[in-house]
C-alpha positions as CSV (number, residue, x, y, z in Angstrom):
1,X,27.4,-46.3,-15.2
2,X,24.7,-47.3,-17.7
3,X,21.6,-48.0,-17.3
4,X,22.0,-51.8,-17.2
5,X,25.0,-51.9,-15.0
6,X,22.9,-49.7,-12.2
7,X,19.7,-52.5,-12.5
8,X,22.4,-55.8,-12.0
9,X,24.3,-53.8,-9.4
10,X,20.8,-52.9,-7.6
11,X,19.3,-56.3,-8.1
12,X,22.5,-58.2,-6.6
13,X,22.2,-55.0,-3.4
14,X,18.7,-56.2,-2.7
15,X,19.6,-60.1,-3.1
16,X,22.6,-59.3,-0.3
17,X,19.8,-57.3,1.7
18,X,17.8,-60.3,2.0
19,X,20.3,-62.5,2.5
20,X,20.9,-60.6,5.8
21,X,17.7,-61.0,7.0
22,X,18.8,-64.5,7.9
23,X,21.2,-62.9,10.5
24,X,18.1,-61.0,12.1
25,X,16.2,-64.5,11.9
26,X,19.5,-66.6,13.9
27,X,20.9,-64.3,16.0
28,X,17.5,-63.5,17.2
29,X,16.4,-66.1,17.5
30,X,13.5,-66.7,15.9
31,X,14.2,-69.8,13.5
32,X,17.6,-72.0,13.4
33,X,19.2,-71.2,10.3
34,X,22.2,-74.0,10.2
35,X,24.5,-71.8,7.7
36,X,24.3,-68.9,11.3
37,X,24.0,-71.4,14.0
38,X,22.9,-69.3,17.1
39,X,25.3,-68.0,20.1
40,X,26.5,-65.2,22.0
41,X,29.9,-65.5,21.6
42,X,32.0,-64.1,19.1
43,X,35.3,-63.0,17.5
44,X,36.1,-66.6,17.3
45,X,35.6,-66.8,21.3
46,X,36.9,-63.5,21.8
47,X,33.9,-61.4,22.4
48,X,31.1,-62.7,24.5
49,X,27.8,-60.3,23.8
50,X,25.7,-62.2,25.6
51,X,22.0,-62.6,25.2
52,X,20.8,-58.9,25.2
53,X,23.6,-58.0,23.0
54,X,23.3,-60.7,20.6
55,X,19.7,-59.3,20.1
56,X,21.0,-56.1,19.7
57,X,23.4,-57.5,17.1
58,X,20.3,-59.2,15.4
59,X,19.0,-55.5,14.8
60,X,22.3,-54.4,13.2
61,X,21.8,-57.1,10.4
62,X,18.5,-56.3,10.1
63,X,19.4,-52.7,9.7
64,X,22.2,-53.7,7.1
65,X,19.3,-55.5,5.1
66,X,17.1,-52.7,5.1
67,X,19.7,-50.7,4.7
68,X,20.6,-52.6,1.7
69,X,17.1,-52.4,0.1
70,X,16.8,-48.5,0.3
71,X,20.1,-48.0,-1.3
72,X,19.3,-50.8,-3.8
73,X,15.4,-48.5,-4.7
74,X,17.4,-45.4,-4.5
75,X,20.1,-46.3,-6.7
76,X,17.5,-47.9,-9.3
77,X,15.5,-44.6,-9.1
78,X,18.5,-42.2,-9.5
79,X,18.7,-40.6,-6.1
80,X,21.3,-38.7,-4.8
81,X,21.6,-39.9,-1.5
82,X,22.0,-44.1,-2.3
83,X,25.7,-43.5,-2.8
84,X,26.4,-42.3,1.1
85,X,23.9,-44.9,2.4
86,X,25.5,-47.7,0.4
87,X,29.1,-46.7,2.2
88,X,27.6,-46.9,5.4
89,X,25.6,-49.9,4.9
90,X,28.5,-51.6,3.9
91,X,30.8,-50.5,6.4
92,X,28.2,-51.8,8.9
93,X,27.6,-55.0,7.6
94,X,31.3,-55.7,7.0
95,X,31.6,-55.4,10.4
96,X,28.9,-57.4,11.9
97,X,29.5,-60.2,9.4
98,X,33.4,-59.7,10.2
99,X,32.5,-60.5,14.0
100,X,30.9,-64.0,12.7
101,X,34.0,-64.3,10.5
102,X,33.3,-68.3,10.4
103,X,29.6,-68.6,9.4
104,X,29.7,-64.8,7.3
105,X,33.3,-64.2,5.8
106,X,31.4,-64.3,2.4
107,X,29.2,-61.2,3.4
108,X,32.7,-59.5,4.3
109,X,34.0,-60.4,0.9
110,X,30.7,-59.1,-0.6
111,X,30.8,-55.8,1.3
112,X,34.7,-55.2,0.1
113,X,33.8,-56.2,-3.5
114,X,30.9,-53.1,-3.0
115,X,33.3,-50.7,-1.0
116,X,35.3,-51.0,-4.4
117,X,33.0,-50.8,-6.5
118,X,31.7,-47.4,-5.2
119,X,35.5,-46.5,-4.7
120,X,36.7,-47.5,-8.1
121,X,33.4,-47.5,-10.2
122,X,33.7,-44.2,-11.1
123,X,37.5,-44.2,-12.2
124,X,36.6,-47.2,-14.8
125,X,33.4,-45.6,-16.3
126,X,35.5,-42.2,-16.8
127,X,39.0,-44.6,-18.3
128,X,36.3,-46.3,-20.4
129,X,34.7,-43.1,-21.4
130,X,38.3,-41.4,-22.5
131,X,39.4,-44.5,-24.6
132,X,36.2,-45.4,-25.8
């Protein structure tokens, strides 16, 4: 991947990092954010985590935006281990946003669009490489 590709495909990490911090912030809660209205249920009404566990789910998207960060730093700077981090950082936050499926289905689509390009990335630069 060049050297271009690596500083959009970090900037955009970082820019979905953030955007998690508004899960931290509403499932909290510490501020109403009306796009993650607070609650304890979820799985559309299938899962009821109550409040302890709806902190505890707070964390995990705080983790994922952290999470998100790091990788983002690590990948701009070249280190080995942003590629592992990435995979579970977006394994993790596919999940958490799946469980919220109405207010987050885009951070699920995000986190698949990732997933692929980690999975796939590779193949293209290597295709592009042999007929280039």
């Amino acid at each position: 991947m060049n050297k271009a590709l690596i500083i959009l495909f970090a900037v955009l990490l970082t820019l979905h990092g953030l955007i998690h911090l508004l899960g931290f912030v509403a499932y909290w809660p510490l501020k109403d954010v009306p796009e993650l209205a607070y609650k304890t249920v979820f799985l559309n009404g299938r899962l009821d985590f109550g409040v302890g566990g709806t902190r505890l789910y707070s964390v995990l998207w705080l983790m994922a935006s952290l999470g998100f960060i790091a990788a983002a730093v690590a990948l701009f700077r070249g280190q080995a281990w942003a590629m592992p981090i990435l995979v579970v950082i977006a394994v993790l936050s596919g999940v958490i946003t799946a469980l919220d499926w109405n207010d987050a289905f885009r951070g699920t689509l995000i986190d698949v669009a990732i997933l692929a390009v980690l999975l796939f990335g590779p193949q293209i630069t290597r295709l592009t490489a042999h007929f280039g």
